[in-house]
PLY file of the C-alpha trace (Angstrom):
ply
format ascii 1.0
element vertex 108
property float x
property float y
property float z
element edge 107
property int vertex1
property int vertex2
end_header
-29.43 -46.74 25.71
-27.34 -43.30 25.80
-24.75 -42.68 28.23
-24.94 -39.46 29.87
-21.15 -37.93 29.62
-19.52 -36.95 32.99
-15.94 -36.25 33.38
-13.49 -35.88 36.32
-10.10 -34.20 36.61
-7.76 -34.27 39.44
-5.33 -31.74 40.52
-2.78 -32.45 43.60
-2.97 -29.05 45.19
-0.10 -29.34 47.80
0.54 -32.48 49.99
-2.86 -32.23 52.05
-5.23 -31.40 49.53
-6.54 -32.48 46.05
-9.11 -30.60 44.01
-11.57 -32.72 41.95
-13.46 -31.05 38.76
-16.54 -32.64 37.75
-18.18 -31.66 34.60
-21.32 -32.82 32.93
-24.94 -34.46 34.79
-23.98 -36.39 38.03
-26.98 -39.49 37.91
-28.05 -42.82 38.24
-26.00 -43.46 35.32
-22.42 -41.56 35.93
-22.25 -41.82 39.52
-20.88 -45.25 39.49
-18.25 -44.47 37.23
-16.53 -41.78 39.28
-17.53 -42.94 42.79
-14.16 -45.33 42.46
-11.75 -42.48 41.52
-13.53 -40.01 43.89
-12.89 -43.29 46.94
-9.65 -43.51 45.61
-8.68 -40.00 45.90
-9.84 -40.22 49.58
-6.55 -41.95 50.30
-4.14 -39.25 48.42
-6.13 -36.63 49.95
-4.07 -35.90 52.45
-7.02 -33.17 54.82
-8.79 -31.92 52.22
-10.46 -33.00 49.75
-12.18 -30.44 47.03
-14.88 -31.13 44.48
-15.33 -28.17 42.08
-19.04 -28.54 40.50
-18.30 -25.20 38.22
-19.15 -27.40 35.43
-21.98 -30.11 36.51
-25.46 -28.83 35.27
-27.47 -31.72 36.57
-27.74 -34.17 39.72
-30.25 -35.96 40.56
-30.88 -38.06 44.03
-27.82 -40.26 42.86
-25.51 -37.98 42.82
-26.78 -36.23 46.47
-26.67 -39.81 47.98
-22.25 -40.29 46.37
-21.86 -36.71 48.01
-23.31 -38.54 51.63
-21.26 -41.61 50.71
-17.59 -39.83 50.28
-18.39 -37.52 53.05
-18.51 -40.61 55.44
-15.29 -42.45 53.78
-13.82 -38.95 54.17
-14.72 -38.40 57.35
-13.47 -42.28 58.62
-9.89 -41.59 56.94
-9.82 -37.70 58.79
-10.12 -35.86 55.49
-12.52 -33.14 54.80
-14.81 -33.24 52.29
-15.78 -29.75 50.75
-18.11 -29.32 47.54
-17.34 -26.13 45.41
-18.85 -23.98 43.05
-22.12 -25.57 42.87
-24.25 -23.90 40.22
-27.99 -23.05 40.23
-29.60 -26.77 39.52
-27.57 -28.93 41.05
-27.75 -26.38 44.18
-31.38 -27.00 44.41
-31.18 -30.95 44.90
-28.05 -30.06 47.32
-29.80 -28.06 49.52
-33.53 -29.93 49.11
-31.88 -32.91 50.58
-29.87 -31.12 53.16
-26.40 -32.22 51.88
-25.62 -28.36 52.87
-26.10 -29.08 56.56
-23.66 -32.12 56.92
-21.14 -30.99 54.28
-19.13 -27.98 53.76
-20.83 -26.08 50.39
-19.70 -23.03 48.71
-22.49 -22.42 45.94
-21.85 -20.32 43.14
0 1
1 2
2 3
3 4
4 5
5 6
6 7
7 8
8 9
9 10
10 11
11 12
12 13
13 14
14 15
15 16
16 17
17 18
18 19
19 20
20 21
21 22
22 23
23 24
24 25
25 26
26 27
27 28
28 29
29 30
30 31
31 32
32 33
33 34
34 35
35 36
36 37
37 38
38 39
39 40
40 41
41 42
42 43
43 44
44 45
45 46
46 47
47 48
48 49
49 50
50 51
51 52
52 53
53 54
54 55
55 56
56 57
57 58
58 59
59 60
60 61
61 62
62 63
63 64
64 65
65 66
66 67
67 68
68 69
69 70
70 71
71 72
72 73
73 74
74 75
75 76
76 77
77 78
78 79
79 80
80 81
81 82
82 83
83 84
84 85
85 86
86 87
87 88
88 89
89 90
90 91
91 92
92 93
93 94
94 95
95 96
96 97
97 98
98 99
99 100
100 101
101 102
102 103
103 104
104 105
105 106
106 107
């Protein structure tokens, strides 16, 4: 079995917002491994926090249904959840399912 590679870097922005880059496919296979940091980060988040999808080039139903789950755990803990950059594929799926009506989404 292949892993698909995803990657996450954070970046404390000031003390009420962090920025979170995600590179590489967000699916049934990499969205458990960074749904713990992202639930984490809910916590140093402060208000805000941002996830920059510049570099993600796939997502699947998996990764629409994390974007659902950390807007609710951001939401319960007061922090606002807002997805970034979001290029042309991932976009589709994003806005198929509607994530674009219940989350704030700047597309790219």
């Amino acid at each position: 079995m292949t892993t698909t590679p995803i990657s996450l870097t954070t970046t404390p922005l000031d003390p009420s917002r962090v920025a979170v880059a995600l590179a590489g496919e967000l699916d049934l296979c990499t969205v458990a491994r960074i749904e713990t940091e992202l639930t984490r980060l809910v916590g140093d988040a402060g208000r805000e926090l941002m996830v920059d999808l510049t570099d993600v080039t796939f997502c699947d139903s998996s990764g629409v249904a994390l974007f659902l789950r950390m807007h609710r755990r951001c939401a319960a803990a007061g922090v606002r959840l807002k997805l970034c950059r979001i290029q042309r594929l991932p976009a589709r799926a994003i806005r198929a399912l509607g994530v674009d009506r219940m989350v704030f989404c700047s597309f790219a």
